[in-house]
C-alpha atoms as a printed R data frame, in Angstrom:
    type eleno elety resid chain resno       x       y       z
1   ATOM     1    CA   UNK     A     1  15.691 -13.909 -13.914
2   ATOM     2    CA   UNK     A     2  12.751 -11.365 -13.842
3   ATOM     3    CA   UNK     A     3   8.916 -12.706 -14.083
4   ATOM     4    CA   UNK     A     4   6.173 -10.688 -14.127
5   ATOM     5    CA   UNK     A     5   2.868 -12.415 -13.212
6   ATOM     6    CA   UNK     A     6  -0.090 -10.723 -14.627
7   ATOM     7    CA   UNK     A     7  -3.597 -11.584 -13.361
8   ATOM     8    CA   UNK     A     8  -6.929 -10.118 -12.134
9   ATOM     9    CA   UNK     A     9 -10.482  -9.882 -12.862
10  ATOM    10    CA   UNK     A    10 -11.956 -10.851 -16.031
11  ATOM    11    CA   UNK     A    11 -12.285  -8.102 -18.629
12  ATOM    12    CA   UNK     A    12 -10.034  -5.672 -16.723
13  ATOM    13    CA   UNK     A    13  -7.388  -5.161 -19.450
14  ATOM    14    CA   UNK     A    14  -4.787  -8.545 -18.629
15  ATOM    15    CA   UNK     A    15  -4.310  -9.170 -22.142
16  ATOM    16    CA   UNK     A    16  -3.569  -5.565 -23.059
17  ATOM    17    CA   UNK     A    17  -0.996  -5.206 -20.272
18  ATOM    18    CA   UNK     A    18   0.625  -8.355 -21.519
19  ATOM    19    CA   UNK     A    19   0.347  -6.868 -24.841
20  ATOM    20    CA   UNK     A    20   2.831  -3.601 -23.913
21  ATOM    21    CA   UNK     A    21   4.946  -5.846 -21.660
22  ATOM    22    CA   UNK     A    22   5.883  -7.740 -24.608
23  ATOM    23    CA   UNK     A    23   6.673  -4.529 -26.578
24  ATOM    24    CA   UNK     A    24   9.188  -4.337 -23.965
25  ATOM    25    CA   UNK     A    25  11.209  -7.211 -24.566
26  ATOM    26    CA   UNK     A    26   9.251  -9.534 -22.070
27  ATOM    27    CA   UNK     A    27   8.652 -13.075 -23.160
28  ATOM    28    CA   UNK     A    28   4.982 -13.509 -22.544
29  ATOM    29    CA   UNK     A    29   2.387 -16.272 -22.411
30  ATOM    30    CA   UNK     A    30  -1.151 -15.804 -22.153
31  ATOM    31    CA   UNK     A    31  -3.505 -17.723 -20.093
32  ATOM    32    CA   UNK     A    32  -0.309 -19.827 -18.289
33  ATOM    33    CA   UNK     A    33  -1.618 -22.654 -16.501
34  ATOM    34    CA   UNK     A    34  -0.187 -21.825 -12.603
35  ATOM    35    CA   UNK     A    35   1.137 -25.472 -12.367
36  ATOM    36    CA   UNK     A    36   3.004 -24.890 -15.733
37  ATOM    37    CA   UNK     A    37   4.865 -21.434 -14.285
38  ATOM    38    CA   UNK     A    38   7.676 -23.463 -12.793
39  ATOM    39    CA   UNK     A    39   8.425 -25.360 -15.879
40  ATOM    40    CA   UNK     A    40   8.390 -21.803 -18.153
41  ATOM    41    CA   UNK     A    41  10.366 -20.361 -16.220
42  ATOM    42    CA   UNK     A    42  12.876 -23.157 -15.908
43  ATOM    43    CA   UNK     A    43  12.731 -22.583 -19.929
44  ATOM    44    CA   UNK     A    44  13.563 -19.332 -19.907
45  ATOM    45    CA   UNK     A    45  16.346 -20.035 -17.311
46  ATOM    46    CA   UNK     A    46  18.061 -22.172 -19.469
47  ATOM    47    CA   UNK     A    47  18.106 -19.954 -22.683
48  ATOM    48    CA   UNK     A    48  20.790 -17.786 -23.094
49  ATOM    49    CA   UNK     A    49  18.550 -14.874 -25.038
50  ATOM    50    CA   UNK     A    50  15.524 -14.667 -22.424
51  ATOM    51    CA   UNK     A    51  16.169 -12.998 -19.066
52  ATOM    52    CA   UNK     A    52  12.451 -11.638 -18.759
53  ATOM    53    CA   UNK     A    53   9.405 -13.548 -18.884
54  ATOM    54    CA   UNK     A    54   5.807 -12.377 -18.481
55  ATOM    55    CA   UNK     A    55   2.634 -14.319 -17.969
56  ATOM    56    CA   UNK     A    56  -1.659 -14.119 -17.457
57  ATOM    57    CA   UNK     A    57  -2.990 -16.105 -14.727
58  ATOM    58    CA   UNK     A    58  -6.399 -16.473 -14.090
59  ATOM    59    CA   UNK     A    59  -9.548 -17.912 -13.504
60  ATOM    60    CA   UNK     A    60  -9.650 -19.801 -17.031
61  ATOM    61    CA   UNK     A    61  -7.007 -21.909 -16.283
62  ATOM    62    CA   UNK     A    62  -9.284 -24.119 -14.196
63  ATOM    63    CA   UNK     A    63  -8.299 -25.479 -10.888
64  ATOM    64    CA   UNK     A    64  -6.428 -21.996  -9.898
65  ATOM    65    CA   UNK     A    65  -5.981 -21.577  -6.351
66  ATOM    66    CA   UNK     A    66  -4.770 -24.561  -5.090
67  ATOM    67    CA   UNK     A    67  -2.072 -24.463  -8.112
68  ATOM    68    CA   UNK     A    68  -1.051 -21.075  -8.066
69  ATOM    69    CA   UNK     A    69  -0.202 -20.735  -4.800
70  ATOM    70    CA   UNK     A    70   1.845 -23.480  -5.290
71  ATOM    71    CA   UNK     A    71   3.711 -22.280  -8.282
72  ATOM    72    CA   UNK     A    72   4.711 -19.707  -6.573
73  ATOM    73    CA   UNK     A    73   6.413 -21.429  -3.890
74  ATOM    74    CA   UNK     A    74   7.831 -23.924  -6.643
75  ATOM    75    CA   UNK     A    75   9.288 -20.650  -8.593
76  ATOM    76    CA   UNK     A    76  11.262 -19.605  -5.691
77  ATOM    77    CA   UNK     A    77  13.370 -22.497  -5.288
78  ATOM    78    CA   UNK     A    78  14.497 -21.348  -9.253
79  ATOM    79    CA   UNK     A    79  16.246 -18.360  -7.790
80  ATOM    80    CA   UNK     A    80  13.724 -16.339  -9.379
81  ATOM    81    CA   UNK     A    81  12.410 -12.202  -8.604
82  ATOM    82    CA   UNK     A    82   8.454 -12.726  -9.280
83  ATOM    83    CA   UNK     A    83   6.249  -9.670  -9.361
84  ATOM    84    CA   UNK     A    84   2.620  -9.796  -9.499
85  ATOM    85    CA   UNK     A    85   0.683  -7.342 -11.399
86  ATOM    86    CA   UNK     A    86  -3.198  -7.623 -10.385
87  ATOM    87    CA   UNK     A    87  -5.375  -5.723 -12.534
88  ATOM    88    CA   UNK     A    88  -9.123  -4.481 -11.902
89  ATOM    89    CA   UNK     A    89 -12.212  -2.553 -12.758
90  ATOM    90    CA   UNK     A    90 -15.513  -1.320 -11.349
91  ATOM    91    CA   UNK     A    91 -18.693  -3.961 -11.740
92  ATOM    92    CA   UNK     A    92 -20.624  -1.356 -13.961
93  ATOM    93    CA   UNK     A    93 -17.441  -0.728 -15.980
94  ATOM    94    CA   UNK     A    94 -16.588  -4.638 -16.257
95  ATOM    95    CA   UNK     A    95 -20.548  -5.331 -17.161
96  ATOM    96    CA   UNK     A    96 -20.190  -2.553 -19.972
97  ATOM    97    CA   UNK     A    97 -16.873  -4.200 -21.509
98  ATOM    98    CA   UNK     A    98 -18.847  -7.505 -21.670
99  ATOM    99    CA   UNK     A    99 -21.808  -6.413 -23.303
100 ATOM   100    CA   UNK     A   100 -20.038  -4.090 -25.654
101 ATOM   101    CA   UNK     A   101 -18.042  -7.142 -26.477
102 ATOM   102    CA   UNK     A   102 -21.245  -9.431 -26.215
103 ATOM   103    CA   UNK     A   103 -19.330 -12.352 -24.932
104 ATOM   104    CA   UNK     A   104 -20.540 -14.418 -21.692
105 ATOM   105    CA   UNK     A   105 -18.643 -13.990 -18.189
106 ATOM   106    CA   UNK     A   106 -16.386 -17.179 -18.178
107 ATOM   107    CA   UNK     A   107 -17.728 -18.107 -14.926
108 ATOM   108    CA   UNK     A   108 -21.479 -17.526 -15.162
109 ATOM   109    CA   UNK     A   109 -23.882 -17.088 -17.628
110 ATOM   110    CA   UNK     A   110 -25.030 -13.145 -15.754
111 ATOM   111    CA   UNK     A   111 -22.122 -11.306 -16.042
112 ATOM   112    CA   UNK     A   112 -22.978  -9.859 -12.398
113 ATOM   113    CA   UNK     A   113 -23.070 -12.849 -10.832
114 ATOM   114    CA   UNK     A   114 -19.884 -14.010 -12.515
115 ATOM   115    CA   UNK     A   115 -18.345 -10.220 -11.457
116 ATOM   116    CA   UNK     A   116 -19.193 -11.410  -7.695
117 ATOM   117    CA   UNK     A   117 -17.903 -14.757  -7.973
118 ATOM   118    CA   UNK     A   118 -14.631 -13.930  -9.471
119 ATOM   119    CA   UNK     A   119 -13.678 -11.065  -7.016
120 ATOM   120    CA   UNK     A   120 -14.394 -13.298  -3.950
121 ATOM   121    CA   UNK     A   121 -12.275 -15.773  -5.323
122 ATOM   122    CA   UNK     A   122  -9.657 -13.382  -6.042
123 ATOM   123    CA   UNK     A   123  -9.080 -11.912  -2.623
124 ATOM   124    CA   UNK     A   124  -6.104 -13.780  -1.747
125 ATOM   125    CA   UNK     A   125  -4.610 -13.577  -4.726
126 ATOM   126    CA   UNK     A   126  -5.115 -10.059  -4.580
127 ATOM   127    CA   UNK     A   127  -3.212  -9.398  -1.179
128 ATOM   128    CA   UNK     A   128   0.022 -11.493  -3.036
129 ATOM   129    CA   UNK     A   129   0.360  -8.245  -5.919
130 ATOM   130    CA   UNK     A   130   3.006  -6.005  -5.521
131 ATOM   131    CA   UNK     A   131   1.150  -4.011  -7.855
132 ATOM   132    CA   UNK     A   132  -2.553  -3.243  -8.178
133 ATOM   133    CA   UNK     A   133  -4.173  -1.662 -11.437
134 ATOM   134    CA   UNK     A   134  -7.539  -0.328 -11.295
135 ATOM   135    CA   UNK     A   135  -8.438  -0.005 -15.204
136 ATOM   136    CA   UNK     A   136 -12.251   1.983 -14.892
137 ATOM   137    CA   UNK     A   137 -10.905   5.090 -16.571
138 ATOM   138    CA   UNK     A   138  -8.122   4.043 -18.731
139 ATOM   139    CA   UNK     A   139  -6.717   4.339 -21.812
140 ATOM   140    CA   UNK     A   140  -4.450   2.038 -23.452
141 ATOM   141    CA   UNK     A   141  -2.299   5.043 -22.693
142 ATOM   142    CA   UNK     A   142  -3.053   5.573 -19.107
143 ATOM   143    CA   UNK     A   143  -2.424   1.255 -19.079
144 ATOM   144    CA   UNK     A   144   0.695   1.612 -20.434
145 ATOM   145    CA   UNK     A   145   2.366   4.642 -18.134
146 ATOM   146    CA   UNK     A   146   1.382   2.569 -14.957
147 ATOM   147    CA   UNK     A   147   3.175  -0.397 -16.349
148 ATOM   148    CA   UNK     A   148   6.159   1.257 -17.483
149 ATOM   149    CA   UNK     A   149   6.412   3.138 -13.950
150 ATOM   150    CA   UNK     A   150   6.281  -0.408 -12.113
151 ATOM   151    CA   UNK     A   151   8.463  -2.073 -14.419
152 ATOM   152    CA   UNK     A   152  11.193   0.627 -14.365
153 ATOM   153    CA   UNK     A   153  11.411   1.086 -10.551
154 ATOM   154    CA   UNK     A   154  12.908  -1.423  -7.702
155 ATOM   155    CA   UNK     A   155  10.286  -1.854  -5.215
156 ATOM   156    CA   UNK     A   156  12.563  -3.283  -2.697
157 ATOM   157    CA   UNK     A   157  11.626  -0.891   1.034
158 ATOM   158    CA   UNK     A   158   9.282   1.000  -0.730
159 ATOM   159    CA   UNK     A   159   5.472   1.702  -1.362
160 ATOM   160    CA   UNK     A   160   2.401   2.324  -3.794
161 ATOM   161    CA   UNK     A   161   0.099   4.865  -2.430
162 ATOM   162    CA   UNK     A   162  -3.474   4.996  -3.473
163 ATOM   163    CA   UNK     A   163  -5.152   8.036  -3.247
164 ATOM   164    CA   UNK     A   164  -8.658   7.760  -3.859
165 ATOM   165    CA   UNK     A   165 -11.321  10.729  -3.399
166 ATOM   166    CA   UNK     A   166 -14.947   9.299  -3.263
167 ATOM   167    CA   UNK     A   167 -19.084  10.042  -2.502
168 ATOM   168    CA   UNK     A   168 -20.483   8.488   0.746
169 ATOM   169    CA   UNK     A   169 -23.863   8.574  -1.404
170 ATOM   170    CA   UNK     A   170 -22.016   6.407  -3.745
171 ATOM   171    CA   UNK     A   171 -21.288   3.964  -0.636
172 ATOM   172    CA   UNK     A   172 -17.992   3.738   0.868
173 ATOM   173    CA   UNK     A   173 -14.612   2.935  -0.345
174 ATOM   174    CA   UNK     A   174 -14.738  -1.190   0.536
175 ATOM   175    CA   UNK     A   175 -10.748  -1.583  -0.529
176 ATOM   176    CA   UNK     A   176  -9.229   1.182   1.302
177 ATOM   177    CA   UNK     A   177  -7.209   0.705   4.159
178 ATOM   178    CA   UNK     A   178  -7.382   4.260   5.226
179 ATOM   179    CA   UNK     A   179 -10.396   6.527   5.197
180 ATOM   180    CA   UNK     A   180 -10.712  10.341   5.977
181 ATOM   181    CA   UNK     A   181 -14.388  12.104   6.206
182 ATOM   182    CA   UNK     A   182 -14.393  15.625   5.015
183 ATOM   183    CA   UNK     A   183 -17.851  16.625   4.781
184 ATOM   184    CA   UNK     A   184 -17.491  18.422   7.954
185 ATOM   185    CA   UNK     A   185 -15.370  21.307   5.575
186 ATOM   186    CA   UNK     A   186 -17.486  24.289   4.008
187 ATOM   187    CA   UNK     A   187 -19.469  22.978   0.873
188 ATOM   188    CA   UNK     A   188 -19.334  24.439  -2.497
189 ATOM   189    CA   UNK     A   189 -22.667  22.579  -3.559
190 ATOM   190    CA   UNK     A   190 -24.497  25.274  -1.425
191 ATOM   191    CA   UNK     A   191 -22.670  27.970  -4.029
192 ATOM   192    CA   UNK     A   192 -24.799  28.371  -6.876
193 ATOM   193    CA   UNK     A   193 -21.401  29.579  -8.921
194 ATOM   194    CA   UNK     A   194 -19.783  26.495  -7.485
195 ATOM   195    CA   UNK     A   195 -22.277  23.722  -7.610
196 ATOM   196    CA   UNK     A   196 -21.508  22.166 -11.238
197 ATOM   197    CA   UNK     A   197 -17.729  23.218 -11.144
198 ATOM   198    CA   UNK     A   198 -16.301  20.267  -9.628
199 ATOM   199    CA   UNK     A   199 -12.969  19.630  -7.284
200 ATOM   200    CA   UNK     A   200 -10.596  20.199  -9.784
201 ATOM   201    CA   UNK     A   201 -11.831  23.752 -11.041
202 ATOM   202    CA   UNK     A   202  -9.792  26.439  -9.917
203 ATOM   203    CA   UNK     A   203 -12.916  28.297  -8.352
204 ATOM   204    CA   UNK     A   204 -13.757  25.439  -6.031
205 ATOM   205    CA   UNK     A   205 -10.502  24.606  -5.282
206 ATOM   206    CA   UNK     A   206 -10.211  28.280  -3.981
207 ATOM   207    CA   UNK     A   207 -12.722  27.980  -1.808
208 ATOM   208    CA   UNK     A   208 -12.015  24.503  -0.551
209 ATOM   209    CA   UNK     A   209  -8.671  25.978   1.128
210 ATOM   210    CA   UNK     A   210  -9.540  29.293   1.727
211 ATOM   211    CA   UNK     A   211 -10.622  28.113   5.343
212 ATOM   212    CA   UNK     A   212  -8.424  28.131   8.311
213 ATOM   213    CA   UNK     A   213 -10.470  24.471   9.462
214 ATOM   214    CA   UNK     A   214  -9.207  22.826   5.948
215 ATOM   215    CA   UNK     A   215  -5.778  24.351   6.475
216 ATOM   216    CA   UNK     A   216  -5.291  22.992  10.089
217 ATOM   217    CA   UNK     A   217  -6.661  19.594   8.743
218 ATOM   218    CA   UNK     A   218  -4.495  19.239   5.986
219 ATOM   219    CA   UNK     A   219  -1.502  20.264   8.256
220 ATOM   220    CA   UNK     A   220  -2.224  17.749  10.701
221 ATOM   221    CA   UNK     A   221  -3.401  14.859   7.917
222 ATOM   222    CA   UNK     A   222   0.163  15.346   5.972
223 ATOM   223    CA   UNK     A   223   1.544  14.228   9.779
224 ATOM   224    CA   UNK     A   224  -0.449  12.233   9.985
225 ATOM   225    CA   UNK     A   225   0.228  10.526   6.802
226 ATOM   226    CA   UNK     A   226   4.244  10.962   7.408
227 ATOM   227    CA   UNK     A   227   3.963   9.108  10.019
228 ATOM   228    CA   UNK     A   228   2.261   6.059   9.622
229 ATOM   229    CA   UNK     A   229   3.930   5.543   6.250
230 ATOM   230    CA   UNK     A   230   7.547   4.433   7.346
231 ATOM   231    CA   UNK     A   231   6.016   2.636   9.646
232 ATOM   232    CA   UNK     A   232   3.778   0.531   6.817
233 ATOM   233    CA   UNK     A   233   7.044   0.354   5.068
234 ATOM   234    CA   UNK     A   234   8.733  -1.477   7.489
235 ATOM   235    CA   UNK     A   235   6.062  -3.585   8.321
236 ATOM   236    CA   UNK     A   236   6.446  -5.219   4.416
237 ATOM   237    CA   UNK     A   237   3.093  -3.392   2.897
238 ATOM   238    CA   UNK     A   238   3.406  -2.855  -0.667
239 ATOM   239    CA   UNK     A   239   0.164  -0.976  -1.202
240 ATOM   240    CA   UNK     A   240  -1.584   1.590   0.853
241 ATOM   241    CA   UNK     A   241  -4.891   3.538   0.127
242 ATOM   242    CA   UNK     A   242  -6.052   6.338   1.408
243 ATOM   243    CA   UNK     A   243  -9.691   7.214   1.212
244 ATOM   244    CA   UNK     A   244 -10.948  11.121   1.313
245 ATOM   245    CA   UNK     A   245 -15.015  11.117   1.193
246 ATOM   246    CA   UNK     A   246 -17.296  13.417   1.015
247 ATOM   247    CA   UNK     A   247 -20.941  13.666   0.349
248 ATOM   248    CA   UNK     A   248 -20.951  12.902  -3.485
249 ATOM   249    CA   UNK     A   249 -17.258  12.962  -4.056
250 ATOM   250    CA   UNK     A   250 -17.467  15.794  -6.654
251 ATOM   251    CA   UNK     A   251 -16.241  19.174  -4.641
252 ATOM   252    CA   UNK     A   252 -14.561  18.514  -1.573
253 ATOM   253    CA   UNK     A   253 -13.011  14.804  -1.632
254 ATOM   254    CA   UNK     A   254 -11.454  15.725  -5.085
255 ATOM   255    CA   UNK     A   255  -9.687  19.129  -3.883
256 ATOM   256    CA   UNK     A   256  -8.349  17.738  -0.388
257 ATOM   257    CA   UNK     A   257  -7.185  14.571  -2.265
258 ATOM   258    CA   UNK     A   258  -5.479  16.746  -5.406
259 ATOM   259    CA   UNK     A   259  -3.700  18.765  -2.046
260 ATOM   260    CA   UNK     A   260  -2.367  15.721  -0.224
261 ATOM   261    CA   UNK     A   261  -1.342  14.375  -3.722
262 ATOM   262    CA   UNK     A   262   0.875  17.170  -4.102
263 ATOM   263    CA   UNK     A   263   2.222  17.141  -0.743
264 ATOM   264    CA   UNK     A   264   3.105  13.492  -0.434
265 ATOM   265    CA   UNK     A   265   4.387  13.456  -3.973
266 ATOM   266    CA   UNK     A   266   7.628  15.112  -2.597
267 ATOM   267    CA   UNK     A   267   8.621  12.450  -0.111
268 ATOM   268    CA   UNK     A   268   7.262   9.640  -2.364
269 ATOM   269    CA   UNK     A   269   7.719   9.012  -6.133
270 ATOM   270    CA   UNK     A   270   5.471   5.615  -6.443
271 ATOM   271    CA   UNK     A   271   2.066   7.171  -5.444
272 ATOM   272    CA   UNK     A   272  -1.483   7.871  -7.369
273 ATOM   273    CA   UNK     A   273  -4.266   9.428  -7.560
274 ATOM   274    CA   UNK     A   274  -7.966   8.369  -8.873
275 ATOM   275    CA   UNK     A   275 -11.274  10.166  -8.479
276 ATOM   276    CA   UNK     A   276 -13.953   7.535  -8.033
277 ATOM   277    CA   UNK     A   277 -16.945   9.379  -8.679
278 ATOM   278    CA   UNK     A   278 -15.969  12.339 -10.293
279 ATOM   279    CA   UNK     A   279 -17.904  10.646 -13.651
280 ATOM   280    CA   UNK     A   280 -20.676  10.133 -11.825
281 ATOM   281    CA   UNK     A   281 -22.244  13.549 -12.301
């Protein structure tokens, strides 16, 4: 018995996802009560035709936390393989969906303060996913790929890496569990060719690696990396991310990060790569 256990912050895409795990021969309930989990997927147990269930949890099903947590223990006793799927998005990009939408946050009347609320509350659900979704940038397409890559893998001794390039302007990277400061390489913002061609143009690129300092610190990074990430794996952590700053997190964040995504992308299948403030400019 598979269940999939969708849930995250308001106006981050839940019903979406629950939309295309549906298409894929999930049976799915939206907005689940946690203390009526056990009880669906007793259902579904005890029907010969549904071996896959998929449900939203969150914050509008009232009194969440203390029942959740609960349902989750109450689920395992059913024999059952839960994954949780926690989905996201950036404050300005959740503030945007509600106006655009012009619907209230369902926990405050200011959809910043409701934003704040919800994400504090979330925290410990958050460290429970086996799979986090950050939903700024995408498309129902983009939405969709991510799903289908967790659904179709076995996460059993493995890992989801993060990669995340980012501006220290732009204030830090508050989720990451790793962070790497590269604004000691050359900059191509002091190039007047370079300036508006950002990390992923071939030009900057060029002259992001040309120097022997960034090849010696991508050498010794990828070591680094290789080494600390069996050793997260056997510890039990499902998710790791990796922060590369720099300054504004347009030139040299995004071409160190775009290297070490290639790199570590031949030793592990389940990782990803996002450029926070590549927008931005």
């Amino acid at each position: 018995m598979e269940v999939i256990i969708l849930t995250g912050m308001s106006g981050s895409g839940k019903s979406k996802a629950l939309d295309i795990i549906e298409d894929l021969g999930y049976y799915s309930m939206d907005n689940l009560p946690p203390e009526l989990l056990p009880r669906f997927c007793q259902m579904a147990k005890e029907s010969k035709d549904v071996h896959r269930v998929a449900a939203v949890m969150d914050l509008r099903s009232g009194e969440f936390f203390e029942s959740f947590f609960k349902a989750l223990e109450e689920i395992k006793d059913l024999n059952v393989n839960y994954k949780i799927i926690f989905l996201e998005a950036r404050e300005d990009v959740i503030i945007a969906r509600y106006k655009e939408l012009r619907r209230p946050h369902p926990l405050n009347r200011s959809i910043l303060e409701g934003y704040h609320m919800e994400k504090e509350r979330l925290s410990e659900v958050r460290k429970k996913a086996n799979f986090i979704i950050d939903t700024s940038e995408f498309s129902t397409k983009d939405l969709r790929k991510k799903i289908l890559t967790f659904l179709n893998r076995d996460f059993e001794d493995e890992i989801t890496i993060q990669l995340t390039s980012f501006g220290y302007k732009n204030g830090i990277l508050k989720d990451a569990d790793l962070i790497f400061d590269v604004r000691f390489l050359p900059n191509p913002y002091y190039i007047s060719d370079l300036k508006n061609l950002n990390g992923k143009n071939e030009a900057t690129r060029d002259f992001v690696l040309k120097w022997e300092v960034t090849k010696i610190f991508l050498d010794k990074l990828t070591d680094l990396l290789k080494f600390l990430i069996p050793l997260y794996i056997k510890e039990g952590k499902t998710l790791l991310t990796i922060g590369l700053g720099c300054t504004g997190g347009f030139h040299r964040s995004v071409v160190i990060s775009e290297e070490l995504f290639k790199i570590l992308s031949k030793d592990y299948k389940n990782i990803y790569l996002t450029h926070r403030d590549l927008k931005r400019y």
